[in-house]
C-alpha positions in Angstrom: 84.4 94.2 98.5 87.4 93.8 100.2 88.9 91.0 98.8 90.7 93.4 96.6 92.0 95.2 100.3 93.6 91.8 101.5 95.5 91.2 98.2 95.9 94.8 98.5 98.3 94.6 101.2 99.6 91.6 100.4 101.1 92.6 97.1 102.6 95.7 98.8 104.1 93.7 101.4 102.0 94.6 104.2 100.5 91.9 105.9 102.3 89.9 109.0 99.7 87.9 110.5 96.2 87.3 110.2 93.6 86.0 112.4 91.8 83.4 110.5 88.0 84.9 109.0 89.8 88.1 108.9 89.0 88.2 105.1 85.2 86.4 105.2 84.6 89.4 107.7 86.3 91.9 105.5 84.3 90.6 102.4 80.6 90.2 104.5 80.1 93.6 105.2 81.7 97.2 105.5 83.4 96.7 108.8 85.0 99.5 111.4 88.8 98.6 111.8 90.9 100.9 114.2 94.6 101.5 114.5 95.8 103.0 118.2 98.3 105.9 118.0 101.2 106.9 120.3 100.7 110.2 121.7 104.2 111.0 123.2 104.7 113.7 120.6 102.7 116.5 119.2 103.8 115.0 115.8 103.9 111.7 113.8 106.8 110.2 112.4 107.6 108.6 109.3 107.4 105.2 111.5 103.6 105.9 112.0 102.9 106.1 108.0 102.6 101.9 108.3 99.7 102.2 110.4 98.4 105.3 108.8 98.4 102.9 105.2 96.3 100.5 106.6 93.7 102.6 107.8 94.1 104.2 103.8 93.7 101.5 102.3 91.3 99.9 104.7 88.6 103.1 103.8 89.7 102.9 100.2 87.9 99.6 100.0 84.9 100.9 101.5 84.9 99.9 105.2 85.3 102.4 108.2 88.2 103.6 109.4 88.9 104.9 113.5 92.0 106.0 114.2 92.5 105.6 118.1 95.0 108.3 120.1 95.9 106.7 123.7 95.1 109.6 125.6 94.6 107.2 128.6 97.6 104.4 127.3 99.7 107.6 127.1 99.5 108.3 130.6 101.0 104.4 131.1 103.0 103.8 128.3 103.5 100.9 126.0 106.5 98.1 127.0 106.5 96.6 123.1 109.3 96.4 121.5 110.3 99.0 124.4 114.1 98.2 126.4 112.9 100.8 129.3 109.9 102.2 130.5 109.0 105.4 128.8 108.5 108.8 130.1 104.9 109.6 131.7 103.3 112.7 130.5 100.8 115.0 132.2 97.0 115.4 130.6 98.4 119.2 129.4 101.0 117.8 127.3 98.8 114.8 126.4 96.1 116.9 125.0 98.5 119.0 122.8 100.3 116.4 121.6 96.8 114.7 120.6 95.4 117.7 118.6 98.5 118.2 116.6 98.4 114.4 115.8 94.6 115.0 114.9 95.4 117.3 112.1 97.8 115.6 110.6 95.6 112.2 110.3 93.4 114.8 108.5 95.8 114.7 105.6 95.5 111.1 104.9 91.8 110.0 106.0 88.6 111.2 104.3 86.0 112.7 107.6 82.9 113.3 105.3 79.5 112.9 106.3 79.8 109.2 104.3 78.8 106.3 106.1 82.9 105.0 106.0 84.0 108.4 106.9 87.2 108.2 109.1 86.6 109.0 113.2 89.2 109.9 115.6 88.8 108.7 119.0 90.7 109.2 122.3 90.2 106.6 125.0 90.8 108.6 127.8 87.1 109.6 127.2 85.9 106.3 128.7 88.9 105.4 131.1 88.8 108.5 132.5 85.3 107.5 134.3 86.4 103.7 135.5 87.4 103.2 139.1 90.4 101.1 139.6 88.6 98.3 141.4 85.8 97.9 138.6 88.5 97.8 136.1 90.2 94.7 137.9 86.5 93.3 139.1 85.1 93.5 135.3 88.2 93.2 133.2 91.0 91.7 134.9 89.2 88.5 135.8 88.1 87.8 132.4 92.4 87.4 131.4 94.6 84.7 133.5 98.1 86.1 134.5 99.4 82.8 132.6 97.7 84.4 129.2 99.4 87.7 130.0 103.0 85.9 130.3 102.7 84.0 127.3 103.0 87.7 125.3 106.2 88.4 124.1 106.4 91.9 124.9 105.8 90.5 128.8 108.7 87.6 128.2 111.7 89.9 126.4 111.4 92.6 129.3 110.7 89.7 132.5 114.2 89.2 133.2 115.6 93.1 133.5 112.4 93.9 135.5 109.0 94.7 134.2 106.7 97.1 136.6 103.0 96.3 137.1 102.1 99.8 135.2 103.7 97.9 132.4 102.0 94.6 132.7 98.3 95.9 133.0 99.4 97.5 129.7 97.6 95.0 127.4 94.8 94.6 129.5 94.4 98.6 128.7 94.8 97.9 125.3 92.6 95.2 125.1 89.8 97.1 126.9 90.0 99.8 124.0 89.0 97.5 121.6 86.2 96.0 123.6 85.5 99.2 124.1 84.8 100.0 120.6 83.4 96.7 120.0 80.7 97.6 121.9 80.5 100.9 120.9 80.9 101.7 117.3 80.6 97.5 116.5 84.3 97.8 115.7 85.3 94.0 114.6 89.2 94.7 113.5 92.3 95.9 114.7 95.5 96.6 113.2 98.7 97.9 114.0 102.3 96.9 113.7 103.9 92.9 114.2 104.8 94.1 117.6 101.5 94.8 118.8 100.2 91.6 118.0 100.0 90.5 121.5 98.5 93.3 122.9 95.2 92.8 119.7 94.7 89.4 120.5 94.3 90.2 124.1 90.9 92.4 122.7 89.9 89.7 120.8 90.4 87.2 123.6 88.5 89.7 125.8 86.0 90.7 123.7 85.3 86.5 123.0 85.0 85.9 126.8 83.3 89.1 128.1 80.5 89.5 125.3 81.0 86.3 123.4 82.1 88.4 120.5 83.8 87.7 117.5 86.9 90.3 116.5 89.6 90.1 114.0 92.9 91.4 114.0 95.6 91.9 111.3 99.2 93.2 111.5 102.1 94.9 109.7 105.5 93.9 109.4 108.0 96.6 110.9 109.6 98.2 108.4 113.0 97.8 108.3 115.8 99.3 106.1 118.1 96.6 103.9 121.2 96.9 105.5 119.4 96.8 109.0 119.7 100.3 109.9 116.5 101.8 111.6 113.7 103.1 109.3 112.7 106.3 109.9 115.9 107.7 111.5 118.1 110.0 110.2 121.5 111.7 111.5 119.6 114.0 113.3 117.3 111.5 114.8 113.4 111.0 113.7 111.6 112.3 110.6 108.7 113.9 111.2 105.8 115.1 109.9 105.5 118.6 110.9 107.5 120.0 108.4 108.7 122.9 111.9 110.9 119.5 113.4 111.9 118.0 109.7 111.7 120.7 106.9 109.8 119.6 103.6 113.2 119.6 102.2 114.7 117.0 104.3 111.5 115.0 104.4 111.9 115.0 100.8 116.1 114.4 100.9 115.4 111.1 103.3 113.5 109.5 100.1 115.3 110.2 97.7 118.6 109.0 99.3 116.8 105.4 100.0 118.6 102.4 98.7 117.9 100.7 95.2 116.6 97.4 97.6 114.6 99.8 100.1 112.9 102.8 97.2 111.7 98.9 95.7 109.6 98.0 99.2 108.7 101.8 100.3 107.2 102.5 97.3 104.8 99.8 97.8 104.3 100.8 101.5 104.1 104.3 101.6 102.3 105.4 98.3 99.3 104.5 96.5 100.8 103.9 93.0 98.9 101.4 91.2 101.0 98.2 91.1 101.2 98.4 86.7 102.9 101.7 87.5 105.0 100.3 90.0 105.8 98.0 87.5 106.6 99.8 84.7 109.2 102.3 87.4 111.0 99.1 88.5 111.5 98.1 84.7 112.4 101.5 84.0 115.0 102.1 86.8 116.4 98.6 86.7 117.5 99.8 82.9 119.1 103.0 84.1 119.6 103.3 87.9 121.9 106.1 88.0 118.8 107.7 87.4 116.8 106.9 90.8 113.5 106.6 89.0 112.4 105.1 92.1 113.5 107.1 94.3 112.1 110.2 92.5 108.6 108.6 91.9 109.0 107.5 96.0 109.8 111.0 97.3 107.5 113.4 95.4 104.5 111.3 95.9 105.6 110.9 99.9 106.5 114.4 100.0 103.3 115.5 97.9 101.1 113.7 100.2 102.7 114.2 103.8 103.4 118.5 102.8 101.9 120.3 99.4 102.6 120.5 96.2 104.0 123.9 96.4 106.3 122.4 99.3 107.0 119.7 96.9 107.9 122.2 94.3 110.4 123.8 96.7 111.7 120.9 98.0 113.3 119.8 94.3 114.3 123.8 93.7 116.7 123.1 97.0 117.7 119.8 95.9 118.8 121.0 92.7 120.6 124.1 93.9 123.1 121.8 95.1 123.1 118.6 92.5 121.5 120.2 89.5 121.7 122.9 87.0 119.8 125.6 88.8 118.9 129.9 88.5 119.3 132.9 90.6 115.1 132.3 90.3 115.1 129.3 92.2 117.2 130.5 94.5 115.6 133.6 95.2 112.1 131.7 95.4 113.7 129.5 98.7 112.1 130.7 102.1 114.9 131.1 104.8 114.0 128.4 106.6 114.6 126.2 103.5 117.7 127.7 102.3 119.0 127.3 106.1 117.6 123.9 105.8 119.9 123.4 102.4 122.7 125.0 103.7 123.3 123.6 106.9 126.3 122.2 107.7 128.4 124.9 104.8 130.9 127.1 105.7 129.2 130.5 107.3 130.6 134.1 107.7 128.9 136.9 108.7 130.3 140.7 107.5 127.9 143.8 108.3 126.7 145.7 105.3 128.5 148.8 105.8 131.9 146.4 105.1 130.0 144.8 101.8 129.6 148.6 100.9 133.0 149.8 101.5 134.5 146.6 99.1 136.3 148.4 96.3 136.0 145.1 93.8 135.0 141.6 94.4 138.9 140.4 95.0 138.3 142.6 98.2 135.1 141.2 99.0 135.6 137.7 98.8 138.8 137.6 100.6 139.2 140.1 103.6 135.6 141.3 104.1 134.5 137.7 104.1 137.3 137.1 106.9 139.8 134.7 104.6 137.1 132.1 104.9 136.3 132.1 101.0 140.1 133.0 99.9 142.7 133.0 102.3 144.2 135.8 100.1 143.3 138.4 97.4 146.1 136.8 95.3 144.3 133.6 95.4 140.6 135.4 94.8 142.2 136.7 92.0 143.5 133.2 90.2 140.1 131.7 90.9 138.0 134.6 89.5 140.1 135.1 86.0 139.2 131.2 85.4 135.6 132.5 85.8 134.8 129.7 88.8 133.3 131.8 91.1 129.6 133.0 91.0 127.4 134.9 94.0 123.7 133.5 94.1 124.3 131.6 90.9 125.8 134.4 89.4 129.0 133.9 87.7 131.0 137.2 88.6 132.3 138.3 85.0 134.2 141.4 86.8 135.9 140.7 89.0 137.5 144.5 89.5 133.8 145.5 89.4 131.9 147.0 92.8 129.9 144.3 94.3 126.1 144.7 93.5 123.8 141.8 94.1 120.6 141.6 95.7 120.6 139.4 99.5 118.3 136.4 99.7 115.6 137.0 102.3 117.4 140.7 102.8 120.2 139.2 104.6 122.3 136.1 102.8 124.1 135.9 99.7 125.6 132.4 98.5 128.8 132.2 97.1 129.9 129.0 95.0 133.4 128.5 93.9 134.3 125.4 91.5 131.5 123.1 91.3 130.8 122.0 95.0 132.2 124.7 97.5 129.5 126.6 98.9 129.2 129.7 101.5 126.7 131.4 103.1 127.3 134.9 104.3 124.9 136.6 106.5 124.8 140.0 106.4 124.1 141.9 110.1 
């Protein structure tokens, strides 16, 4: 059954380490495997798609996937991979970040009434109810201190000061999977390279608390070929609520991937079938002005993260500015998306009574529009006899003619002159 889900991974480049009889478990018997998710904000990044895949893949090839949100870890905060200790949040907070995440692991996880039907699970439900002194009585004897500082999370953050909230931190951890071991007969966890430590202190408790035998597997962190981050962009994380990163920009961060990085993401972050994988690398390695990959890697991200239809808009945009594109398209842009496109262009705002009182175009795109567009009428002029100029896509044939054109959204109109100079006017 699952031998397919190990070669799986490891084909797409997703497997870091392994704890031996992770397979022979994996092929004895449909098996619960659980990922733990961050709940700092009310949305996922593009950082947390790794995970995400696993659990994908791991309920594509029929075992049961739980996808755990640290209600309780929250509160503490994780030190992996971590320079400074991170902010605490209150149970408020906590809560709404947690249902947000919920609905978004609803896009990528199958909850049926199947027997491998994904479960989401919040471990503040059981830590809530544990004293502190039963915790360290029942838990914290079962894990020697020298075990704890062999961890590499513990050992990079010793020397500039580590607080005890920080230490107990994989004990936490490592309860949640005995937790579940016990609970739901969970017998995997994944996650990313850097949490290995904090997995094999479950499996190490779960061996000498219950004599249990657990399994734990990794990913490698994804990083970007010329060892940028992955996942940022200039205006800091992409996310997955398309109100904090719009569909457009979600799509734009694909699409402008590297030759070197669309080859690995696309292994990563979609479920292409490795023949057409294949076939797109052959295909873009013969022409790769035409960003096959990139393409292929952002409309199925794009498709699978947004919609369709937000797909759909999301290559209108792109093409308003690199492609041929109509008056349709962009018409058919909501505002947020055309503000989304837009940003950073040149922006003037005139009132409508001053659009209505323009004699001619000349007029209109020179001192109504402030001497933004044309410093001078003269200049206006030159521009529109070479025909150069157009307003919403609209080459302006008439240039002594009175301005009529409808506003996008009731209140924007886009004026392009030459190929690449764009500016939006909003209209008060």
């Amino acid at each position: 059954m699952s031998n397919s889900l190990i070669e799986e991974l490891q084909w797409r480049g997703m497997i870091h380490d392994m704890m031996p009889g992770t397979d022979e478990q994996l092929n004895k018997e449909m098996t619960t495997g659980y990922v733990g998710f961050d709940p700092t904000a009310d949305s996922l990044h593009i950082g947390n798609l790794v995970p995400v895949m696993l659990l994908v893949h791991l309920q594509r090839a029929g075992h049961k996937p739980v996808a755990l949100v640290g209600g309780a870890t929250g509160l503490v905060g994780d030190p992996s991979g971590k320079s400074a200790e991170r902010p605490l949040l209150d149970i408020e907070a906590l809560n709404h970040n947690l249902n947000s995440q919920k609905k978004q692991l609803q896009k990528f996880l199958r909850f049926d009434d199947s027997e491998n039907s994904a479960q989401i699970v919040n471990n503040y439900d059981w830590f809530k109810d544990i004293g502190f002194l039963e915790f360290i009585r029942d838990t914290g004897k079962h894990i020697t201190v020298n075990y704890m500082m062999s961890k590499d999370s513990v050992k990079n953050r010793l020397e500039g000061g580590m607080s005890f909230t920080e230490f107990t931190y994989q004990l936490v951890q490592g309860y949640d999977f005995y937790h579940l071991y016990q609970n739901l007969d969970c017998k995997l966890q994944m996650g990313g390279s850097d949490q290995w430590g904090n997995i094999v202190t479950g499996t190490e408790l779960i061996r000498r608390k219950v004599q249990g035998e657990a399994f734990a597997m990794t990913a490698p962190l994804v990083k970007k070929a010329d060892g940028t981050k992955f996942g940022k962009s200039e205006g800091g994380n992409v996310w997955l609520d398309p109100e904090r990163t719009s569909p457009y920009k979600f799509y734009q961060y694909w699409l402008n991937t590297s030759d070197e990085d669309a080859a690995n993401f696309i292994k990563v972050f979609t479920l292409l079938p490795k023949e057409e994988i294949e076939a797109l690398e052959k295909e873009h390695a013969e022409a790769p002005h035409m960003r096959i990959l990139q393409k292929a890697l952002a409309e199925d991200v794009t498709r699978r993260v947004h919609s369709e239809e937000d797909l759909q808009t999301a290559i209108k945009a792109s093409n308003i500015l690199f492609g041929k594109s109509t008056t349709e398209d962009l018409a058919s842009l909501n505002e947020s998306t055309l503000l989304s496109v837009f940003e950073g262009v040149p922006q003037v705002e005139v009132s409508k009574a001053e659009i209505n009182a323009a004699e001619n175009y000349i007029d209109l795109l020179s001192e109504v529009t402030q001497g933004i567009i044309f410093k001078s009428k003269g200049e206006a002029r030159r521009m529109l006899q070479g025909g150069g100029v157009s307003i919403n896509k609209n080459k302006i044939e008439d240039m002594n003619a009175k301005p009529e054109f409808s506003l996008l959204q009731n209140k924007y109109f886009l004026v392009q002159k030459g190929k690449k100079n764009y500016y939006l006017v909003v209209v008060q």
